[in-house]
Backbone bond lengths (Angstrom), bond angles and torsions (degrees), N, CA, C in turn:
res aa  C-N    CA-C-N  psi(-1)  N-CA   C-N-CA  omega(-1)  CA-C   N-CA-C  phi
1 X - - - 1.458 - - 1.526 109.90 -
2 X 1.284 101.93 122.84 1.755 101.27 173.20 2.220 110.67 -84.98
3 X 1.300 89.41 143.95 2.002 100.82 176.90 1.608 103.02 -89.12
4 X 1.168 112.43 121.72 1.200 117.83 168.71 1.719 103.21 -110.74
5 X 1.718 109.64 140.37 1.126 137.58 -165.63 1.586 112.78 -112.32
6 X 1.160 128.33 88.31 1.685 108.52 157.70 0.937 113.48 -100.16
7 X 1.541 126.53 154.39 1.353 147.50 139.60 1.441 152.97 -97.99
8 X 0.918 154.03 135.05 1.486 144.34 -152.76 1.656 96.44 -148.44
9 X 1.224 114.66 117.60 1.400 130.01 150.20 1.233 141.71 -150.06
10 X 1.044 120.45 140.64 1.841 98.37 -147.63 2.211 82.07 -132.45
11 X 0.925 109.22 134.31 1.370 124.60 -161.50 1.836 104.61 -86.36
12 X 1.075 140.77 113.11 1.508 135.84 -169.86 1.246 106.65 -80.22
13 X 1.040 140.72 22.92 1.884 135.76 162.46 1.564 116.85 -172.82
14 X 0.819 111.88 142.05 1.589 124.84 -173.13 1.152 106.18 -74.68
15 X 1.909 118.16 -7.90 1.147 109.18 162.93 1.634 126.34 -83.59
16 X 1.297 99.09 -15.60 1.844 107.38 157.00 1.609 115.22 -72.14
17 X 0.670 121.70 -44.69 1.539 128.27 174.61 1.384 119.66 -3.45
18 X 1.455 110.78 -79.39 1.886 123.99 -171.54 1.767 92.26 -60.89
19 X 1.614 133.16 -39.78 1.083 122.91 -160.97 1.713 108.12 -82.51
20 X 1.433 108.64 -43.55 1.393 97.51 142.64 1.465 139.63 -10.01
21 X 1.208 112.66 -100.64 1.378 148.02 143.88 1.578 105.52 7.64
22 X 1.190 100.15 -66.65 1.009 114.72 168.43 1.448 149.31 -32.40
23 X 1.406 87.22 -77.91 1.566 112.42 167.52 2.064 108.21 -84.31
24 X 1.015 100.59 -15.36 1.528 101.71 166.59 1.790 119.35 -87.42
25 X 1.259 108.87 -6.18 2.021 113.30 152.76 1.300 104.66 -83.11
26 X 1.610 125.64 -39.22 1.128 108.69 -175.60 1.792 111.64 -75.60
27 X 1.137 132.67 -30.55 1.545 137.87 179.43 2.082 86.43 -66.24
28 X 0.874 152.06 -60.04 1.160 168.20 -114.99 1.867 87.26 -102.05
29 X 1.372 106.98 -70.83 1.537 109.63 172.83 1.630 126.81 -37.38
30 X 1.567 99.60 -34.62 1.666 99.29 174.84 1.106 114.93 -101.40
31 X 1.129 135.98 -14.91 1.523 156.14 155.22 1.606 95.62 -37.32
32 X 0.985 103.63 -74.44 1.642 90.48 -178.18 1.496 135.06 -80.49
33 X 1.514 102.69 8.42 1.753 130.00 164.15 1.431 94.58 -75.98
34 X 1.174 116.23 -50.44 1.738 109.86 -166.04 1.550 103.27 -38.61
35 X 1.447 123.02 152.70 1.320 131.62 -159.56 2.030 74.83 -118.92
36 X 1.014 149.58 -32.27 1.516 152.34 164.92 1.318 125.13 -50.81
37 X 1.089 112.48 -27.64 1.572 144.18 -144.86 1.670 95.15 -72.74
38 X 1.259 140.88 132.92 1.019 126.75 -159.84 1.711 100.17 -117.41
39 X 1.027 109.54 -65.80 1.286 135.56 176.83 1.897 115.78 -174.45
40 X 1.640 99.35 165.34 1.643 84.28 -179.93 1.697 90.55 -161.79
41 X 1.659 120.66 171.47 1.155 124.17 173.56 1.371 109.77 -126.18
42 X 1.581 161.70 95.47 1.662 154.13 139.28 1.460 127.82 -20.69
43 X 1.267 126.03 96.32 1.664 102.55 -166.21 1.863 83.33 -119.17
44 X 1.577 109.96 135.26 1.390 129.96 -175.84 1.435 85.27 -94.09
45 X 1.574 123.49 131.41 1.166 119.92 -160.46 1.460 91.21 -129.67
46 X 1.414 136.05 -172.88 0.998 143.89 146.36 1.349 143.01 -35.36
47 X 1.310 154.99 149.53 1.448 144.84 -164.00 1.563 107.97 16.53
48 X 1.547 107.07 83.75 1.647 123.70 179.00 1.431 98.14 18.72
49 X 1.597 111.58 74.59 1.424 106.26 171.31 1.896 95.12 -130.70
50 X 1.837 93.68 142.29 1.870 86.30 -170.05 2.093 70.80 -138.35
51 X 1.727 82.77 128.98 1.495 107.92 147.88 1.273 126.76 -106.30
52 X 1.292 124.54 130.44 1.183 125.24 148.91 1.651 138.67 -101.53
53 X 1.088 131.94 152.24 1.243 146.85 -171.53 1.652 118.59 -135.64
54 X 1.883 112.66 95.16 1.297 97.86 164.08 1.149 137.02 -127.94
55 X 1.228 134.48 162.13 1.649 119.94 171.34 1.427 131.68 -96.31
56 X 1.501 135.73 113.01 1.356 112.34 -157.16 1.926 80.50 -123.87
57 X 1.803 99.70 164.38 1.474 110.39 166.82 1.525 110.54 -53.34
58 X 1.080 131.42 -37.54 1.520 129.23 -178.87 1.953 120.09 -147.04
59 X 1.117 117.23 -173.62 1.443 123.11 157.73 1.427 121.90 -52.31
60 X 1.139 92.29 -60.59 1.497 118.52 -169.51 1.607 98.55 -56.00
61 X 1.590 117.01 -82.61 1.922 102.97 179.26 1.628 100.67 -35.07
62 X 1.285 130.36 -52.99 1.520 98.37 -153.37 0.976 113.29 -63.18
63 X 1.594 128.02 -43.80 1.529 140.04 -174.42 2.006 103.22 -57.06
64 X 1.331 119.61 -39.34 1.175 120.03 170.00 1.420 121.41 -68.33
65 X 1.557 115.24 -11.35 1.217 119.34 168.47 1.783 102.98 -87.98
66 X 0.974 117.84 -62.50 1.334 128.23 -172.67 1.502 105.87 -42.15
67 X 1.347 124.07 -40.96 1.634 129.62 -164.38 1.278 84.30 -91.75
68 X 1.239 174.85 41.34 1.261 152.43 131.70 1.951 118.45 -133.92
69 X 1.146 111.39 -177.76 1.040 117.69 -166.11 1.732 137.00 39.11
70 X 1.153 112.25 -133.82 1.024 118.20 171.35 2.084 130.59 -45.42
71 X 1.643 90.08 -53.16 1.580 109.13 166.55 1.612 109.09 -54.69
72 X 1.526 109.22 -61.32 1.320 87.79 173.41 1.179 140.98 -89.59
73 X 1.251 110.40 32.70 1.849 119.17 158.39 1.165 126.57 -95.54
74 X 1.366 107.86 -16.89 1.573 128.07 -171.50 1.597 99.90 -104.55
75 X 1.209 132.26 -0.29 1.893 140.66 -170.26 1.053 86.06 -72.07
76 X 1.797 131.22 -68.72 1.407 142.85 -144.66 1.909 114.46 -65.21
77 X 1.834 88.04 -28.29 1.609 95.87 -174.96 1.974 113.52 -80.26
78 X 1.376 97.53 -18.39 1.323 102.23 -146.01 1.856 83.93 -90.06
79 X 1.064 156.30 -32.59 1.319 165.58 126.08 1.612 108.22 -16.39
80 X 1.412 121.52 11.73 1.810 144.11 154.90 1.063 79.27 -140.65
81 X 1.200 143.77 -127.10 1.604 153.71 -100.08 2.123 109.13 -52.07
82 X 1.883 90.81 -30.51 1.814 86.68 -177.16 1.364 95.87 -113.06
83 X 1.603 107.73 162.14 1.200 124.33 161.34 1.464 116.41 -105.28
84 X 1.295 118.00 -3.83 1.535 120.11 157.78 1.095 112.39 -105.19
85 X 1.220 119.40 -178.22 1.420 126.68 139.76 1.526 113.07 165.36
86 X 1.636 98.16 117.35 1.797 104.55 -175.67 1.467 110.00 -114.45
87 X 1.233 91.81 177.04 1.863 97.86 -179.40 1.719 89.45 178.55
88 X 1.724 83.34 143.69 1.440 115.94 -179.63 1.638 113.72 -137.30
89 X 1.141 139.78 152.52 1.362 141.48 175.06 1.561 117.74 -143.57
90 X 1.184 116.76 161.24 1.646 121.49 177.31 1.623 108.89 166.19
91 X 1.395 94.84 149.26 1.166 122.07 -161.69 1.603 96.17 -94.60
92 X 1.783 112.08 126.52 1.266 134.62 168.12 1.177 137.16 -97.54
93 X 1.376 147.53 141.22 1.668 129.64 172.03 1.694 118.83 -70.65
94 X 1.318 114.82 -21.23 1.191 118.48 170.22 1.899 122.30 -144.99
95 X 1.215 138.01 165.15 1.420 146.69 -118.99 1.946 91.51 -127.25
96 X 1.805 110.81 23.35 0.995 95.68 165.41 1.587 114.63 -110.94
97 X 1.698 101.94 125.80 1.658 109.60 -177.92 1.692 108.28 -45.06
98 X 1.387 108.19 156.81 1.774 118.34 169.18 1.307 91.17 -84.88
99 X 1.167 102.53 172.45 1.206 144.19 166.30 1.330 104.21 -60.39
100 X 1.738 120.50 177.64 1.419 100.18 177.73 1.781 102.79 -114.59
101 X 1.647 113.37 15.10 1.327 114.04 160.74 1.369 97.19 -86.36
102 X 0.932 162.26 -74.33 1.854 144.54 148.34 1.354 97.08 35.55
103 X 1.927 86.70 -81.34 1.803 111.95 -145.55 1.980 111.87 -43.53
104 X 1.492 96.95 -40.38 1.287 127.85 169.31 1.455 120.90 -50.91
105 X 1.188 102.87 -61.26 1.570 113.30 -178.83 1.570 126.93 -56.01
106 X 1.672 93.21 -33.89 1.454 114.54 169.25 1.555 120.56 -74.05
107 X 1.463 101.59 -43.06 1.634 114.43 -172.98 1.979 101.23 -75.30
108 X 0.944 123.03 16.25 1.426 126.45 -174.76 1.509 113.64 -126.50
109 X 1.569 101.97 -33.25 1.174 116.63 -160.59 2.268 106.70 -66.12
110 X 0.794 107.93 159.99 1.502 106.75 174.79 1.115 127.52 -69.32
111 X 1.514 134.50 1.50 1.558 148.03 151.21 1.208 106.04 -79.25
112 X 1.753 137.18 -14.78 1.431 112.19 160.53 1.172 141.08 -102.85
113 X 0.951 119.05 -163.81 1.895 101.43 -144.85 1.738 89.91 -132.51
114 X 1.434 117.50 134.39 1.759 129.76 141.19 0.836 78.80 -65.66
115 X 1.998 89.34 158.39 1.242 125.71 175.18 1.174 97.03 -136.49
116 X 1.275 125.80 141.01 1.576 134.66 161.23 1.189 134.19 -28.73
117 X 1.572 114.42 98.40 1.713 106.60 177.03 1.544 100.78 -124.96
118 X 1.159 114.43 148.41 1.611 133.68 -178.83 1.938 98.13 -70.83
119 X 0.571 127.93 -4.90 1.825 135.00 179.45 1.642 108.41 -160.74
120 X 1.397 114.12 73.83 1.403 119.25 131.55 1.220 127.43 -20.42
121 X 1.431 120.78 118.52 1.563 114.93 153.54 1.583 106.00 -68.21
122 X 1.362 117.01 165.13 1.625 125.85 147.61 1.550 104.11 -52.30
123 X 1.170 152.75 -27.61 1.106 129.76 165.28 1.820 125.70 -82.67
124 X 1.635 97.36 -24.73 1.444 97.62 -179.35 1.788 106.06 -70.53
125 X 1.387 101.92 -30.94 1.340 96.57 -177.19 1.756 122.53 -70.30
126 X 1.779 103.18 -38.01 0.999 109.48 171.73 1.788 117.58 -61.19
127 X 0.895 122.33 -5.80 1.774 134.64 -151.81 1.417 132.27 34.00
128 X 1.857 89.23 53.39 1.857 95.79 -163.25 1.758 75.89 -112.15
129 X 1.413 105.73 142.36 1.687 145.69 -178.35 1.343 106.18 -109.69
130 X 1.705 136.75 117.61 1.185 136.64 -164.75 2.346 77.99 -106.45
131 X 1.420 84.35 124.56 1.637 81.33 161.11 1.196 125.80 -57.71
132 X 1.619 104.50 147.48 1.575 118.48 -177.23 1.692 112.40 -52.38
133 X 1.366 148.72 146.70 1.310 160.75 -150.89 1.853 98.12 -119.81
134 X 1.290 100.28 92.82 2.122 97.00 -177.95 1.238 86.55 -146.80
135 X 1.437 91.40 179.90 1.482 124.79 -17.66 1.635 103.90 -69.73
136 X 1.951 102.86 152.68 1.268 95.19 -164.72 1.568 106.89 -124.36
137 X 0.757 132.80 166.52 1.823 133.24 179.07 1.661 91.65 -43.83
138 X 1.728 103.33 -43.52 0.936 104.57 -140.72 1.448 117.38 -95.31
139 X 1.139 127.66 67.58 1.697 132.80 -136.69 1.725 89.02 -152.34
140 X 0.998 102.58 130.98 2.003 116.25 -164.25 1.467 93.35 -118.84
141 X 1.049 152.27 76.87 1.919 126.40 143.51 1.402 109.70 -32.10
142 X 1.395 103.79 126.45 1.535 114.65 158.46 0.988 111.39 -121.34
143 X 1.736 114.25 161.88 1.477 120.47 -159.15 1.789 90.99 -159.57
144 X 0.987 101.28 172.32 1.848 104.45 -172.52 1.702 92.43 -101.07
145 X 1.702 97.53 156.05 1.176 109.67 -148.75 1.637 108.48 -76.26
């Protein structure tokens, strides 16, 4: 069974942005070190909003990706820097990504989870998800290195 990963976080000031940015090449750099790492897609969405989508061989690599390095140095910042932030997961028979009306359907659905941010929007609090904006220039395939 392949783990599929989404994410949703949309950053509350453009003064988080570059530090973002930032520290999200470096999460991005080991992401594709992972020897688990399946494939994945980034779509830069509208009102500083960044989804991600990945595929790993199991739970376990992704969560072992997520708890170390780079990702988890940057976890602690992103709980200030966003006022959203969603995530959904599930287990597939095969390693081809959804779509990002999928990605959506899942990230809304009642198996996914808020995550803790120190500044809620009225929507993060409410747990309303504005659909992803595609296809966009701004849409990255990733693949391991």
């Amino acid at each position: 069974m392949i783990f599929i990963s989404i994410t949703r976080l949309r950053i509350r000031s453009i003064w988080f942005l570059l530090p973002f940015l930032r520290t999200n090449q470096a999460a991005l750099r080991q992401l594709k070190r992972e020897s688990q790492f399946i494939k994945g897609k980034l779509l830069i969405d509208r009102k500083l909003t960044f989804w991600t989508m990945t595929a790993w061989a199991s739970e376990k690599d992704m969560r072992a990706y997520r708890n170390s390095g780079a990702h988890l140095k940057v976890m602690p910042k992103l709980i200030h820097w966003c006022d959203e932030a969603h995530v959904a997961h599930w287990s597939q028979d095969n390693d081809a990504l959804p779509d990002w009306h999928e990605a959506y359907r899942r990230i809304i659905a009642p198996e996914a989870r808020v995550s803790k941010v120190h500044h809620p929007s009225k929507d993060h609090a409410a747990k309303s998800v504005a659909p992803p904006r595609y296809p966009s220039r701004l849409e990255q395939l990733l693949s391991p290195a």
